[in-house]
N, C-alpha and C positions, 0 to 999 in steps of 0.2 A: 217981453219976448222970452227971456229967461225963465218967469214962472211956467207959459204953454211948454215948452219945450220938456221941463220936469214932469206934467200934467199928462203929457202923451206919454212920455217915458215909462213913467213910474206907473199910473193909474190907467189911462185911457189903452194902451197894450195887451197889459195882463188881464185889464178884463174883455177885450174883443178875443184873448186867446182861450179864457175861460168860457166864454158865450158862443166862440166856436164849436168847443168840447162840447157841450150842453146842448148843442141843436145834432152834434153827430150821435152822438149817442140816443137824442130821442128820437130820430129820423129810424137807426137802427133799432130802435123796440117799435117802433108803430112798423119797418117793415116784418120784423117776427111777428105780431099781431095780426097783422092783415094776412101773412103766410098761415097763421092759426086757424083764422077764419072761415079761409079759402080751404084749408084739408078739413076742417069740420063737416063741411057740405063732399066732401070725397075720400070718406072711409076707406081704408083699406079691405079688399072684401073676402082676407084670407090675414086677420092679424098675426097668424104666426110665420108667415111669406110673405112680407111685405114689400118684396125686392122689385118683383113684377110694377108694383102699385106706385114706389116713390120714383120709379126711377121716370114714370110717365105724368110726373110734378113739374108746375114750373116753378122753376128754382131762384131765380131772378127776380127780386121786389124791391121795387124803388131803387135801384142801384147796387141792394146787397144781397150777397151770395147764401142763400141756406146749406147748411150743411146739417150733417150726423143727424140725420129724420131716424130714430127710433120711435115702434109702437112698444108699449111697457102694459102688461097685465099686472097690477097690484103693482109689486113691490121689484120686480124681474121684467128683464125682455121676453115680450110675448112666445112661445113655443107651444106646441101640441098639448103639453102638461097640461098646461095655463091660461086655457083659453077662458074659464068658466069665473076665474079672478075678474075682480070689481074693487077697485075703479078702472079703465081702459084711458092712456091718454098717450100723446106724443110730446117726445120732446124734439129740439131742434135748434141750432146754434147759427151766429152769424159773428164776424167779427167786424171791427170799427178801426179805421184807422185814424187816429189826429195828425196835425201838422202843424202845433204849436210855433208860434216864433219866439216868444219873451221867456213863458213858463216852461221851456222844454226840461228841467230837471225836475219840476215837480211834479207836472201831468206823466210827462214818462221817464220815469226812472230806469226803466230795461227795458223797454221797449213803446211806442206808440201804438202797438197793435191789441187791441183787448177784444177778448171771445161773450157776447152776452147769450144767455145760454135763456131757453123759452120750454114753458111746456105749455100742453092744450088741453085741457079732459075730454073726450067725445063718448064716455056712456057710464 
């Protein structure tokens, strides 16, 4: 009884709190992926006014929130200058929250909230 009890403690814990970590975090890139996808088939049809365009996005994927939709000409946020730059892509962020129970000092040291940040090329 003595050794399960160490078993669950020590080993069996840290790693359900690990393999938690590990499915939030890929749950939140396959929803950035799928949000990629989804704006690849709906260009924005004024890259350097893209305000009109994101804001009629649906923002909501799989449970996480998309945020900071820039379209980027080259190397800069798209504007009138820059429209003739290549490559064209978006980027776009989402953040992950854990809920460790064992490993709370080492999965988050300042915070459990992490931003993973995505880009998409479309031409």
């Amino acid at each position: 009884m003595f050794v399960y009890a160490l078993m669950v403690a020590f080993l069996l814990m840290p790693l359900a709190d690990v393999a938690a970590a590990g499915f939030r975090f890929i749950s939140g890139w396959a929803a950035l992926r799928s949000f990629g996808q989804y704006i690849q088939y709906k260009n924005p049809p004024d890259p350097a006014n893209p305000g009109t365009w994101s804001s009629g996005l649906q923002k909501n994927i799989a449970g996480y929130t998309i945020s900071n939709i820039q379209v980027w000409c080259g190397s800069s946020v798209c504007s009138s200058g820059n429209l003739t730059l290549i490559p064209k892509y978006f980027t776009f962020s989402t953040t992950v929250t854990l809920a460790p129970i064992v490993w709370r000092p080492v999965l988050c040291p300042n915070s459990c909230t992490y931003t993973l940040s995505y880009s998409e090329r479309f031409q």
